[in-house]
C-alpha positions as CSV (number, residue, x, y, z in Angstrom):
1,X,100.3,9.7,156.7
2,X,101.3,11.4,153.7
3,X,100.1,14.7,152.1
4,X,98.1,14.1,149.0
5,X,100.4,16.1,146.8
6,X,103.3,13.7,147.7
7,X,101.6,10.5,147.0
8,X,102.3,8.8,143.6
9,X,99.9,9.1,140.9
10,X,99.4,5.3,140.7
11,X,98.6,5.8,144.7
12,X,96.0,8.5,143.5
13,X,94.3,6.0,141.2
14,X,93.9,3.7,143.7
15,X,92.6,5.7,146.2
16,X,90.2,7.0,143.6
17,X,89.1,3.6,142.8
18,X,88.4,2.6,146.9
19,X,86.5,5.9,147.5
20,X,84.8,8.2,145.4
21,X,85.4,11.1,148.3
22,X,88.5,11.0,148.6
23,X,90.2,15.0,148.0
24,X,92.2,14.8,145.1
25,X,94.9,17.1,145.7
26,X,97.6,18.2,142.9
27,X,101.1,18.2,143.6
28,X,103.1,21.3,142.2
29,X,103.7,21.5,138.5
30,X,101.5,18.7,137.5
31,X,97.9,19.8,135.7
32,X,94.9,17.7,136.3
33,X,94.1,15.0,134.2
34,X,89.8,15.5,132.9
35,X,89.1,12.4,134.6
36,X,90.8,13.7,137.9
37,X,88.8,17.0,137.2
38,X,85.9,15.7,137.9
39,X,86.6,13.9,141.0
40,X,87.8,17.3,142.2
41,X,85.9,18.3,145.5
42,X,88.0,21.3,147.1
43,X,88.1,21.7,150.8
C-alpha cells in the first residue's frame, strides 16, 4: 500500500470522494488546497 504523501493528487480526490475519513496527508512541498483543509483530521 502506498504512503499518503506518495499518492497522486487525483488519487487523493478520489479517495476523498469514497470516504470522508480518510487522513489527508500532504506530500513535501505542496500546501493544502482550502477544500483539503477542511478534510484535515491529523493523527
Amino acid at each position: 500500500m502506498r504512503k499518503a504523501y506518495e499518492l497522486h493528487v487525483d488519487d487523493v480526490k478520489t479517495v476523498h470522494a469514497e470516504s470522508a475519513d480518510c487522513v489527508l496527508v500532504p506530500w513535501p512541498g505542496r500546501p493544502l488546497t482550502s477544500g483539503e483543509r477542511r478534510k484535515w483530521s491529523p493523527t
